[in-house]
Structures are given as C-alpha cells and as structure tokens.
GUZANU-303187 format. One line per field, with one value per residue (C-alpha): residue number from 0; residue in three letters; chain; x, y, z. Coordinates in steps of 0.1 Angstrom, whole numbers, plus 5000, padded with zeros to 4 digits. Each point is the difference from the previous one (the first is absolute). Layout:
REM residues N
i	NUM; ...
aa	ALA; ...
ch	A; ...
xx	X; ...
yy	Y; ...
zz	Z; ...
//
This chain:
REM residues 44
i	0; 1; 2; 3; 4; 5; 6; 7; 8; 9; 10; 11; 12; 13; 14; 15; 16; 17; 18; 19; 20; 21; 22; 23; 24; 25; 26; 27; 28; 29; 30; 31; 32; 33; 34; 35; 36; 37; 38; 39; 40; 41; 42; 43
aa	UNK; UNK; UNK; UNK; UNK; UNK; UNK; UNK; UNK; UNK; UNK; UNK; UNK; UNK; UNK; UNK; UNK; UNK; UNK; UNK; UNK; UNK; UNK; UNK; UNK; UNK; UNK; UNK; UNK; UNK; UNK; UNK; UNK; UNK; UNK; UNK; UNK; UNK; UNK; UNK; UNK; UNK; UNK; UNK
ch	A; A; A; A; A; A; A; A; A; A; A; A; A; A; A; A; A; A; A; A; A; A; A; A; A; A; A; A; A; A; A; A; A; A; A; A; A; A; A; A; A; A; A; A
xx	2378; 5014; 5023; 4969; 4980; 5029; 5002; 4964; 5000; 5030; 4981; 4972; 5016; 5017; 4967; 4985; 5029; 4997; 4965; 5000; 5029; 4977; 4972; 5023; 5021; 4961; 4991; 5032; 4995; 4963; 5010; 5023; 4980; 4978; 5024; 5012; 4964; 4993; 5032; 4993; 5029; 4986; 4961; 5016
yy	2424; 4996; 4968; 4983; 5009; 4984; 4973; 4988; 5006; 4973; 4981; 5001; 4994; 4966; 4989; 5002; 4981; 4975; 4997; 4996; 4974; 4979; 4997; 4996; 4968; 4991; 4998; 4986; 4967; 5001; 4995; 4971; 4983; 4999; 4987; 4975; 4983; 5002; 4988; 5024; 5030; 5007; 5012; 5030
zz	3258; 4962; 5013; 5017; 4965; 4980; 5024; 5000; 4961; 4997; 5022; 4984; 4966; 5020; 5011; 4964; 4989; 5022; 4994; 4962; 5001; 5027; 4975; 4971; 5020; 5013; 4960; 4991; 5024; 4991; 4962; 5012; 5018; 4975; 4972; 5029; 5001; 4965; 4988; 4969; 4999; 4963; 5020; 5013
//
C-alpha cells in the first residue's frame, strides 16, 4: 500500500506540475500576442 501512496503522490505532484506550466505557457503566449498586435514591447 505505501508504493501505490508514493506513487499517486508523485503523480499527483506531476500533474500539478504540469498544470501550472500549462497556464504559465497559456500566459506567456497570451502576453505575446498581445505585444504582437500592439507593436508596443515597452506596455508590458
């Protein structure tokens, strides 16, 4: 039972991970695209 705890922990740790690189990447393009129509780097 400890190894399927300490598995779903890890996996659990990997999702969240996962999940907060997503929205950082989603923010990151977000910001980009942004600059990209305004033409104005200096806004951010």
């Amino acid at each position: 039972r400890a190894v399927i705890s300490e598995k779903s922990e890890t996996e659990r740790a990997a999702k969240d991970r996962q999940q907060i690189m997503n929205e950082l990447m989603e923010r990151t393009c977000d910001l980009y695209w942004r600059v990209e129509k305004r033409g104005d780097p200096e806004q951010t």
